[in-house]
PAMI-261839 format. One record per residue (C-alpha): residue in three letters; x, y, z. Coordinates in Angstrom, 1 decimal. Example, Ala and Ser with C-alpha at 12.3 -4.5 7.8 and 13.67 -1.06 7.14 Angstrom:
! PAMI-261839
["ALA",[12.3,-4.5,7.8]]
["SER",[13.7,-1.1,7.1]]
! end
This chain:
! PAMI-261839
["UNK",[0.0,0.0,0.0]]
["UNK",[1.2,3.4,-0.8]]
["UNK",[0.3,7.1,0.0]]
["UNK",[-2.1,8.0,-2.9]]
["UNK",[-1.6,11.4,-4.6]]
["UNK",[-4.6,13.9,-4.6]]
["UNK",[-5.7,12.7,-8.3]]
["UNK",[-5.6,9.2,-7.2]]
["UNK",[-7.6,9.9,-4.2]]
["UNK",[-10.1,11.8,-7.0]]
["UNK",[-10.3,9.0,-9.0]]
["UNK",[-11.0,6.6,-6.2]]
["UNK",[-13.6,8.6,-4.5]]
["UNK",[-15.4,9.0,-7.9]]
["UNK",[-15.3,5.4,-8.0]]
["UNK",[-16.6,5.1,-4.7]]
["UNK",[-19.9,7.5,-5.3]]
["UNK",[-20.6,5.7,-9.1]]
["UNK",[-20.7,2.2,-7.1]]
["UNK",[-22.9,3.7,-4.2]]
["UNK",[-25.0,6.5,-5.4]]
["UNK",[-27.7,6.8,-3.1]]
["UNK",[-25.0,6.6,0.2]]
["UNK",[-22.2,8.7,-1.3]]
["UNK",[-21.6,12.4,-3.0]]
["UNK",[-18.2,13.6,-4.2]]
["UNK",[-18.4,17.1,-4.7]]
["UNK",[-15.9,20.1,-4.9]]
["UNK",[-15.4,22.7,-2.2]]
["UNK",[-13.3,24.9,-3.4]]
["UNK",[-10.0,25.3,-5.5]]
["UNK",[-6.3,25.7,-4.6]]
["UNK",[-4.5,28.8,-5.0]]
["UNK",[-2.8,26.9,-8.4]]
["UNK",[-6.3,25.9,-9.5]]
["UNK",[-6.3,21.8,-8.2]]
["UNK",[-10.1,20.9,-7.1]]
["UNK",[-10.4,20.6,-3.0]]
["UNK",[-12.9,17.3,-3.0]]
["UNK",[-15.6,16.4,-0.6]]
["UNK",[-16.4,13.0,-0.5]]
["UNK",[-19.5,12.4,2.0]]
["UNK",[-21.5,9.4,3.1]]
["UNK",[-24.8,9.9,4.6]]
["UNK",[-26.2,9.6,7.6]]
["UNK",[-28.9,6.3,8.1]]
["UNK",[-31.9,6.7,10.1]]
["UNK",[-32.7,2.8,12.1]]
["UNK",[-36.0,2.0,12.1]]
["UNK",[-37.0,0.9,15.5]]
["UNK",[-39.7,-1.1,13.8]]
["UNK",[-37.4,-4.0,11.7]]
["UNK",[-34.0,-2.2,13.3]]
["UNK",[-32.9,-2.0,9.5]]
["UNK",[-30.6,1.2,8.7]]
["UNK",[-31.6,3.2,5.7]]
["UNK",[-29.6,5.7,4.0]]
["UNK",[-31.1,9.3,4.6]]
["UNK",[-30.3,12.0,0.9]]
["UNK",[-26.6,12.4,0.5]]
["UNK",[-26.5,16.0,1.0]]
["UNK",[-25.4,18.6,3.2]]
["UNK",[-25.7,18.7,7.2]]
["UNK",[-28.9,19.9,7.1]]
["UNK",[-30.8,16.5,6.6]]
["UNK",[-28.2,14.9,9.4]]
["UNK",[-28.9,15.3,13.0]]
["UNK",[-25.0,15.6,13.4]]
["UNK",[-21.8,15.6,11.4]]
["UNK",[-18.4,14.5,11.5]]
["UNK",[-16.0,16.4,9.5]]
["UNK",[-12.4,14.2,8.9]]
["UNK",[-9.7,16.6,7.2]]
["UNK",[-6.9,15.3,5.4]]
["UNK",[-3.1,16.1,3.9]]
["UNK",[-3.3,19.6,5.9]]
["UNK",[0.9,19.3,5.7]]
["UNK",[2.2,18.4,2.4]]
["UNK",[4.5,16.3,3.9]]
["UNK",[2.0,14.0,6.1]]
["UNK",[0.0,12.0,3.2]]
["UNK",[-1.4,9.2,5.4]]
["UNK",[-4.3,11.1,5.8]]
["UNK",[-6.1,10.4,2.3]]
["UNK",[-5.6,6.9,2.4]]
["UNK",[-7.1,6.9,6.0]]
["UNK",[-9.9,9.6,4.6]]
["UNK",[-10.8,6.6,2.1]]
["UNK",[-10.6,3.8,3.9]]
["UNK",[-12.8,5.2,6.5]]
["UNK",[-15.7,6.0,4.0]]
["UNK",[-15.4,2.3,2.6]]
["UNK",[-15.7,1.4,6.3]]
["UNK",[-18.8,3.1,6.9]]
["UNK",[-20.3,1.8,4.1]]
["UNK",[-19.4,-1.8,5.4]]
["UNK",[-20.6,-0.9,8.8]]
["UNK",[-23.1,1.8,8.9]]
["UNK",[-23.4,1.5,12.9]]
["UNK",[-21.5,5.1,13.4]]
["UNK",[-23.6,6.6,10.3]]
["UNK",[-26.8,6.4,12.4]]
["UNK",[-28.2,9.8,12.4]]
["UNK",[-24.9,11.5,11.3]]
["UNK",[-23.4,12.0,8.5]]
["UNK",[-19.8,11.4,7.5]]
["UNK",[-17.8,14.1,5.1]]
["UNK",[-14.0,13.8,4.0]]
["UNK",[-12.0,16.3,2.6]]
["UNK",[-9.8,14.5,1.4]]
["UNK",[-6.9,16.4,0.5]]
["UNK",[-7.1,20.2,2.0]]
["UNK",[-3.7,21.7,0.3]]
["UNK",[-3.7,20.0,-2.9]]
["UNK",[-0.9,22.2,-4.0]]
["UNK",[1.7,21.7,-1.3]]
["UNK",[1.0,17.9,-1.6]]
["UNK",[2.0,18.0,-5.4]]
["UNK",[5.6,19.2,-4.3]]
["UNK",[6.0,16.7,-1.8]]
["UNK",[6.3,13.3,-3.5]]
["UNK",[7.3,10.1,-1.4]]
["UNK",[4.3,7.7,-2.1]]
["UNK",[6.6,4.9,-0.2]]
["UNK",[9.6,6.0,1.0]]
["UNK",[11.8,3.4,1.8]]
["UNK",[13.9,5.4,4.3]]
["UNK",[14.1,8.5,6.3]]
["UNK",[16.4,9.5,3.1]]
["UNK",[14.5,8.5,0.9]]
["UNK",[11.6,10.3,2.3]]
["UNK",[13.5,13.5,2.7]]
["UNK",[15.0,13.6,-1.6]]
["UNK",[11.7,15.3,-2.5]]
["UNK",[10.5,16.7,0.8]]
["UNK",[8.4,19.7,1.0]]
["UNK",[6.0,21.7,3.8]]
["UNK",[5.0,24.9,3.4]]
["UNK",[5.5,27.8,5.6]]
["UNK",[3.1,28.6,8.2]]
["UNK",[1.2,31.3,6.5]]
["UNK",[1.0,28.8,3.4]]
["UNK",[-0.8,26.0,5.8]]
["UNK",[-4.6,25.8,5.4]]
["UNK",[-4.7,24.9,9.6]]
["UNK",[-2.7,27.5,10.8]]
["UNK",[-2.9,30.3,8.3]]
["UNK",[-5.7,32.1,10.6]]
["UNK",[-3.5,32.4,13.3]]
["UNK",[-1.0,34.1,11.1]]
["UNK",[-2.1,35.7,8.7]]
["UNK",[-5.2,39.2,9.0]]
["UNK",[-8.7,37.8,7.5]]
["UNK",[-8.3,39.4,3.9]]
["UNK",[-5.0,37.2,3.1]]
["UNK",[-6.4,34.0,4.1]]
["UNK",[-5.5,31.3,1.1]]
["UNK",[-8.5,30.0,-0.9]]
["UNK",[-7.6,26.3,0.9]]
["UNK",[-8.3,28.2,4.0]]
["UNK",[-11.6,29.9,3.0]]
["UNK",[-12.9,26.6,1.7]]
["UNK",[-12.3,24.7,5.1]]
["UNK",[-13.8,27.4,7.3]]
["UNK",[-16.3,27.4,4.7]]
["UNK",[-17.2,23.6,5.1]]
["UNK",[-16.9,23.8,8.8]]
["UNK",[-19.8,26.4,8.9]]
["UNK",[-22.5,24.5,6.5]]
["UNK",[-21.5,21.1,8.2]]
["UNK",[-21.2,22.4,12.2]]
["UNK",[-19.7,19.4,12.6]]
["UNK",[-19.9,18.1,15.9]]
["UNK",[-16.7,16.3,15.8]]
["UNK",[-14.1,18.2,13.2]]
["UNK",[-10.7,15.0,13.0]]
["UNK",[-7.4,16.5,11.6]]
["UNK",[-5.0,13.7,10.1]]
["UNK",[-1.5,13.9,10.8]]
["UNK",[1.5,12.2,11.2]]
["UNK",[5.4,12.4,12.0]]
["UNK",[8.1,11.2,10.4]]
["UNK",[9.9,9.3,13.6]]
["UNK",[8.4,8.5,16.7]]
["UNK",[5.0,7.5,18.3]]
["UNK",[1.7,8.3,17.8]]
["UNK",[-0.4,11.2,20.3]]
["UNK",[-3.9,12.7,19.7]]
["UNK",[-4.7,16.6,20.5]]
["UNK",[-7.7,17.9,21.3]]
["UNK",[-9.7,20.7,21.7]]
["UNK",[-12.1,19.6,24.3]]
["UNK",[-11.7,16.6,26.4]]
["UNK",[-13.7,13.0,25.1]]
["UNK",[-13.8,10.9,28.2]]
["UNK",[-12.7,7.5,27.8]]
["UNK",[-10.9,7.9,24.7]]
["UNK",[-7.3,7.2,26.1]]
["UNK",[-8.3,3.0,26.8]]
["UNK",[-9.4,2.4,23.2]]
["UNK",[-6.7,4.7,21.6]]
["UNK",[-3.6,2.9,23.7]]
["UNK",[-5.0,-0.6,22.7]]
["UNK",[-5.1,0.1,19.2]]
["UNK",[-1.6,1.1,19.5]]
["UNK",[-0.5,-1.6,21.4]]
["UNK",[-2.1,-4.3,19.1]]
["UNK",[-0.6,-2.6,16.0]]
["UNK",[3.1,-1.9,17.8]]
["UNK",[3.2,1.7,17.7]]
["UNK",[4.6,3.5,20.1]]
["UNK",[2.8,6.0,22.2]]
["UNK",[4.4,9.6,22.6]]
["UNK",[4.1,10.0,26.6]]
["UNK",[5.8,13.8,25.9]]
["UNK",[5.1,15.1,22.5]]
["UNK",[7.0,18.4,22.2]]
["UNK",[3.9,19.6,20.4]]
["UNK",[2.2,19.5,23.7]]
["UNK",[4.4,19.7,26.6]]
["UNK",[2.7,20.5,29.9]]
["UNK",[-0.7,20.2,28.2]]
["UNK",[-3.3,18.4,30.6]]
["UNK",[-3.2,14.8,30.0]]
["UNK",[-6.1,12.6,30.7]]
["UNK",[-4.3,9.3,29.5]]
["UNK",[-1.0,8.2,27.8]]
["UNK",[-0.5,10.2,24.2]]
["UNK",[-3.9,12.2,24.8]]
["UNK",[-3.3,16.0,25.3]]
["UNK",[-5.6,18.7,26.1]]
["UNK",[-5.0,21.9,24.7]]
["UNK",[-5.1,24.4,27.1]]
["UNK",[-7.8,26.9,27.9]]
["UNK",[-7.6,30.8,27.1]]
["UNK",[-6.0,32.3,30.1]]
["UNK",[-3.3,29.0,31.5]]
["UNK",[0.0,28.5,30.3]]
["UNK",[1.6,25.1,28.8]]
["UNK",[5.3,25.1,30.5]]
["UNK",[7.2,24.5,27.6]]
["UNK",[5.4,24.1,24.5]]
["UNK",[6.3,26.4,21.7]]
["UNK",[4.3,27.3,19.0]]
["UNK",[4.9,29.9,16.6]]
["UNK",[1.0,30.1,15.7]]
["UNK",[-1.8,31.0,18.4]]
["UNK",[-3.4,27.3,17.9]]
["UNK",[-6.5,29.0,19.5]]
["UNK",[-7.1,31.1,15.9]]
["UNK",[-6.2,28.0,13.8]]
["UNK",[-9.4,26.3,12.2]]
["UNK",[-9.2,23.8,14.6]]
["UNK",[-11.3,26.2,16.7]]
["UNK",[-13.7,27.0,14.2]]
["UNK",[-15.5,24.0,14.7]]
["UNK",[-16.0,25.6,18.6]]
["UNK",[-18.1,28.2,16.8]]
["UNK",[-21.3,25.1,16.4]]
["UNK",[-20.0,23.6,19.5]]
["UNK",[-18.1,21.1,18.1]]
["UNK",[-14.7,19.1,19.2]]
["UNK",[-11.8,19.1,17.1]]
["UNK",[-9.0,15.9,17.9]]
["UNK",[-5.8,16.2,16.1]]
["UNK",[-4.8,12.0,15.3]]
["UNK",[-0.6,11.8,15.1]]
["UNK",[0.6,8.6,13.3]]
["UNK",[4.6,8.0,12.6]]
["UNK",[5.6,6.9,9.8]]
["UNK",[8.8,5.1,11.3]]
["UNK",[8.5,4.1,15.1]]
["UNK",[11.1,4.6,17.9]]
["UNK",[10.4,3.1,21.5]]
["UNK",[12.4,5.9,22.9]]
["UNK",[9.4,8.1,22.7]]
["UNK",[7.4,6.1,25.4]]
["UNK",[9.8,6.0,27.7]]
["UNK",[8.3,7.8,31.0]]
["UNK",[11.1,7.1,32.8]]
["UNK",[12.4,10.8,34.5]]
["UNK",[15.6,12.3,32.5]]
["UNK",[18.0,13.0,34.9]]
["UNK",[19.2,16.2,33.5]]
["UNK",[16.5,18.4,31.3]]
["UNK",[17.8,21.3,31.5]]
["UNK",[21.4,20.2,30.5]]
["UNK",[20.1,18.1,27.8]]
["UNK",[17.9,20.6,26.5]]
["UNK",[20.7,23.5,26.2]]
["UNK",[22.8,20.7,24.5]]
["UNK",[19.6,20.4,21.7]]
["UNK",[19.5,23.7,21.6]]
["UNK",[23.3,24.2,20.7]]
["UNK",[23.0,21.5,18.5]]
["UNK",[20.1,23.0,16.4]]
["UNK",[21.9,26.3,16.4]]
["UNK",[24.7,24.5,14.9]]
["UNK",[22.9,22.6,12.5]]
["UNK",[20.9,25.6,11.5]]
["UNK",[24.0,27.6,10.8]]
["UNK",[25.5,25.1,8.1]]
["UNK",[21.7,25.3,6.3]]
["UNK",[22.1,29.3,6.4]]
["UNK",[25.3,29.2,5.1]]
["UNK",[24.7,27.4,2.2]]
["UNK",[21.1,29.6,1.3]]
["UNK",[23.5,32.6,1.9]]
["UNK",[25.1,31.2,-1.4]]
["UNK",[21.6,31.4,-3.6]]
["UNK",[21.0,35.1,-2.1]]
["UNK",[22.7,36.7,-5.2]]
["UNK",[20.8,34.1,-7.6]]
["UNK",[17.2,35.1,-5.7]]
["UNK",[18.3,39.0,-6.6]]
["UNK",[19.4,38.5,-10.0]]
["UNK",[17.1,36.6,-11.8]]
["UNK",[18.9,35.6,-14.9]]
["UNK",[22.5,36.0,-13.8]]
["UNK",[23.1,38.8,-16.3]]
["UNK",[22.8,41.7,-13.3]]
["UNK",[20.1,43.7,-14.8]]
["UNK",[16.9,41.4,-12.6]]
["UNK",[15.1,40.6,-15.8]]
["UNK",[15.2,37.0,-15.8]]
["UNK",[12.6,34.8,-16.9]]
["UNK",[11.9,32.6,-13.8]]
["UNK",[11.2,34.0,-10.8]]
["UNK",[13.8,34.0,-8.0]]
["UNK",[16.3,33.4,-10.6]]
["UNK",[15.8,29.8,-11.0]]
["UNK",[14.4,27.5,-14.0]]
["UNK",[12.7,24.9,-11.4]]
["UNK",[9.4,26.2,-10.7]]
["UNK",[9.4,24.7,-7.2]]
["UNK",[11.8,26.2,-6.3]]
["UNK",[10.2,29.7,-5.3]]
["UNK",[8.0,27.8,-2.8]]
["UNK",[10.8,25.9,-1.3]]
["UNK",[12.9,28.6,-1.0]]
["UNK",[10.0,30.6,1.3]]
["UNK",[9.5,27.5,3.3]]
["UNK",[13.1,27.1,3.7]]
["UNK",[13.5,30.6,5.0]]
["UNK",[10.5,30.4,7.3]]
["UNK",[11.8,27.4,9.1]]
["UNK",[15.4,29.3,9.3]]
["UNK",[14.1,32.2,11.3]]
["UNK",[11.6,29.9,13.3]]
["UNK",[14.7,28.1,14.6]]
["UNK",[16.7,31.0,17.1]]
["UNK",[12.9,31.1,18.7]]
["UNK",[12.7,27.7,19.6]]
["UNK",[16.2,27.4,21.1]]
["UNK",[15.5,30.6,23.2]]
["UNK",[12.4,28.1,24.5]]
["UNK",[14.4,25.9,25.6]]
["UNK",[17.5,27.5,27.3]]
["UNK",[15.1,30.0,29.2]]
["UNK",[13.7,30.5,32.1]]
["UNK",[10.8,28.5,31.4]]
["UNK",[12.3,25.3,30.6]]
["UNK",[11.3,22.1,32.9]]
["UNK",[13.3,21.0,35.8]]
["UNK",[11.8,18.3,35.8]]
["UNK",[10.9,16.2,32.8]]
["UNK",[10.6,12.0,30.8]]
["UNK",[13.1,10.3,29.1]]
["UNK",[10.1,10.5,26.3]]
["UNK",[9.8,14.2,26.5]]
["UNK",[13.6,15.0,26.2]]
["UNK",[13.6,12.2,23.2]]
["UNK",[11.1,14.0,21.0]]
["UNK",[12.3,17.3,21.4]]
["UNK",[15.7,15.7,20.4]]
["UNK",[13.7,14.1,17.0]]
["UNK",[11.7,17.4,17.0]]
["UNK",[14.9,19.6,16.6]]
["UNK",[16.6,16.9,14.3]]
["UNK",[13.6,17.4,11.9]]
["UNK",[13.6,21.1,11.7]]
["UNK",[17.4,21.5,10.1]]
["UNK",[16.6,17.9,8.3]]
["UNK",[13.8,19.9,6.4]]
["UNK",[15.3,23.1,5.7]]
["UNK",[18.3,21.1,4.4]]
["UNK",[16.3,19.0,1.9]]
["UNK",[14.1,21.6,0.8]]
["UNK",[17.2,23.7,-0.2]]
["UNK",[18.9,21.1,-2.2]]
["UNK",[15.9,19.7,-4.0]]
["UNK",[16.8,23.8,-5.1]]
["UNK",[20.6,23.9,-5.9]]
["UNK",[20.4,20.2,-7.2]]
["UNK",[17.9,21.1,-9.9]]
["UNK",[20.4,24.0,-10.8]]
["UNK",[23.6,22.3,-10.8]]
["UNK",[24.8,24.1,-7.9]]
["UNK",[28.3,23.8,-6.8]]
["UNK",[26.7,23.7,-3.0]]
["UNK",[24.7,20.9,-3.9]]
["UNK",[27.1,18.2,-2.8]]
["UNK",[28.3,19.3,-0.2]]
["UNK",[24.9,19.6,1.3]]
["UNK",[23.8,16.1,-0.1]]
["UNK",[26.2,14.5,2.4]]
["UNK",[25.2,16.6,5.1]]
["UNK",[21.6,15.5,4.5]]
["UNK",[22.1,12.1,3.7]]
["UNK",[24.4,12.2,7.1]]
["UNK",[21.5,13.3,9.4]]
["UNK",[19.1,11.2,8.0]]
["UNK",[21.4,8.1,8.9]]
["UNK",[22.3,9.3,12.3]]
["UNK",[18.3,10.0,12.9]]
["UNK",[17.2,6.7,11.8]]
["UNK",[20.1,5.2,14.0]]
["UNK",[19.8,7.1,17.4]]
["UNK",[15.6,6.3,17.4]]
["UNK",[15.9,3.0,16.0]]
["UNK",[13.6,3.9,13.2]]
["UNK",[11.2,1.3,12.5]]
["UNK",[9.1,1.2,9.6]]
["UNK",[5.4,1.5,10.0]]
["UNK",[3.3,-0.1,7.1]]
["UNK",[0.9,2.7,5.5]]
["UNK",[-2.1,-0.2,5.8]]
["UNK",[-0.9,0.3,9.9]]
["UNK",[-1.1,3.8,10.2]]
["UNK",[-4.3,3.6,8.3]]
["UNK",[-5.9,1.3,10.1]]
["UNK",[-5.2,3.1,13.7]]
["UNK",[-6.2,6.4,12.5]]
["UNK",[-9.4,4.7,11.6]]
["UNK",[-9.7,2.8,14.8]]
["UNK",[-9.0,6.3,16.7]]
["UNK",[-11.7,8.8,14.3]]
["UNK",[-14.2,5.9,15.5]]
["UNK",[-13.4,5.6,18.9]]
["UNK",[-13.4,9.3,19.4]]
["UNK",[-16.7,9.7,18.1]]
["UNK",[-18.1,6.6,19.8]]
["UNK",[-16.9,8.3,23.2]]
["UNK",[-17.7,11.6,22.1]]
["UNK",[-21.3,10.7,21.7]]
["UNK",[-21.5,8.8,24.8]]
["UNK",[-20.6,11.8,26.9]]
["UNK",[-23.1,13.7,24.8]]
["UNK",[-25.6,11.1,26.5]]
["UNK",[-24.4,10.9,29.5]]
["UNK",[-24.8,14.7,29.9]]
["UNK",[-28.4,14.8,28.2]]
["UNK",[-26.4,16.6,25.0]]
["UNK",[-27.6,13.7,22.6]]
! end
């Protein structure tokens, strides 16, 4: 099984609403900023009659025949592409077992920046190497998720504007973001608490050999109701030692809060490492954590030194002096414009996060697993910005380009090698995604009962 590309998630969802047309409706929400259709694909809702306890499919529509709706988002960072084949295996799920379609209806979108996943192409990677040769992820601003919190309301991207958009026809009661990481375990986020989701989530993992991460650096100090389930905080409290560049409280993760809906963010690696569920204390945090950050700084200073060599090529545009060039930034790729912003915004992002985490705020106390994915964390970051400037001075023949190529290919070796990287088969991370949408709206909907919500 491989990662499918947005057209082959197209074609396969067409296929899917020609074979059941009464259940399932593939429609377009909007378009990217290059012109690439943003698809829909929804399965409707069933209504159970109490008389022969049959299910029958209600009109495939919007949410307003549904008495609820689940909104699953997909491939919102290029570089994470489990999340269409989980999008599509989920609807073919439902349509096996309508049990969670009863009264609700079911919409995927199944690929929400259809450009950025058209730069990044690894539909199997066979190493972290191999993953990384034609590696891309946008800058913040460029991210349909977080480009709220970024960005004033007038310069939202189109991929934005068509989320938001679906989020306010559907009001979905329970909004599911597909992720996943390169190395290390798998976590869910979420916006509100679902009691009793932790039990179900941890034996799914355990079944399928996949890690847990017991201290995501994406969500350090966040309250934690059960192993790899975090809570983003409230408005008004502070998460000791998380950093985000992005208010996550303006991302359209909250928009779903608007219909008062939950949103759960579902982490899945790619390649596994045990160290990341280690909660064992680290005898040292602080130490370790201003040796990362010395480390990063390092790291970061070789990338910058070799974009300070394309500088004079972004200015001059055909090498003649006179900026008149015919590609833009001065080179032939047309990539390489894109890569080149996304390098730079992970280049400045970098002196922040170090500051993080040789302040005053960093933990005294902290796990084993904590200090181990802030380790990968700060790996990935140079990793990125080192493989999304070469795909750029390899295309051009630059005399850099070497020299860089080792330094990538070295990193990606030493990662693999200090995590024990372990391959996780795309039909695995599938299939616990899958497990963990259904679980959380199976618990969602029992608290909903239990509080006289449902």
């Amino acid at each position: 099984m491989c990662y499918p590309t947005p057209q082959e998630l197209g074609l396969a969802a067409r296929a899917l609403a020609d074979e059941h047309p009464g259940e399932v409706r593939l429609r377009q929400a909007g378009t990217s900023r290059a012109g690439q259709p943003i698809w829909v694909l929804s399965v409707a809702a069933t209504a159970t009659s109490t008389a022969t306890t049959t299910a029958t499919a209600v009109p495939v529509g919007t949410a307003g025949g549904d008495a609820r709706s689940v909104l699953v988002v997909a491939g919102a960072h290029a570089n994470e592409p489990v999340g269409g084949a989980t999008a599509l295996s989920l609807a073919r799920r439902l349509l096996r077992d309508p049990a969670p379609r009863a009264g609700c209806g079911w919409h995927f979108l199944l690929c929400a920046d259809p450009d950025g996943a058209a730069l990044h192409r690894t539909p199997r990677p066979y190493s972290l190497l191999d993953y990384h040769r034609y590696f891309f992820r946008p800058p913040g601003p460029e991210q349909p998720e977080w480009a709220p919190s970024l960005l004033p309301a007038d310069r939202l991207p189109p991929e934005t504007l068509a989320l938001t958009a679906l989020i306010d026809e559907l009001r979905p009661v329970l909004q599911v973001s597909l992720h996943a990481t390169d190395l290390g375990g798998t976590w869910v986020q979420l916006t509100r608490d679902i009691p009793g989701l932790a039990e179900p989530f941890a034996k799914s993992a355990a079944e399928l050999r996949i890690p847990v991460e017991n201290g995501a650096s994406d969500a350090a100090g966040w309250p934690s109701p059960g192993p790899g389930i975090f809570v983003i905080p409230q408005p008004g409290s502070e998460a000791a030692g998380a950093f985000h560049p992005e208010d996550t409280r303006l991302s359209t993760w909250y928009h779903a809060h608007r219909y008062a809906g939950t949103t759960a963010i579902v982490e899945v690696p790619m390649w596994a490492s045990d160290l990341v569920d280690d909660p064992a204390p680290h005898p040292d945090p602080r130490g370790a954590l201003r040796m990362l950050a010395a480390r990063l700084t390092a790291d970061a200073a070789l990338v910058g030194a070799a974009r300070e060599r394309t500088r004079s090529r972004d200015q001059d545009r055909d090498g003649d002096g006179d900026g008149d060039g015919p590609h833009p930034g001065g080179f032939e790729d047309p990539a390489a414009a894109a890569l080149l912003r996304a390098v730079d915004w992970t280049l400045a992002l970098i002196p922040r996060i170090t500051v993080e985490w040789t302040g005053a705020g960093a933990p005294a106390e902290a796990t084993a697993a904590y200090i181990a994915s802030i380790d990968a964390f700060g790996r990935r970051l140079s990793l990125r910005a080192a493989a999304m400037l070469l795909r750029v001075l390899r295309a051009e023949g630059h005399p850099a380009a070497p020299g860089l190529d080792r330094l990538v290919t070295g990193w990606c070796e030493e990662f693999a090698a200090r995590f024990g990287a372990r391959w996780i088969p795309v039909a695995t991370q599938v299939e616990h995604q899958s497990r963990t949408v259904l679980a959380a709206y199976d618990r969602l909907v029992a608290a909903d009962r239990a509080t006289g919500r449902a």
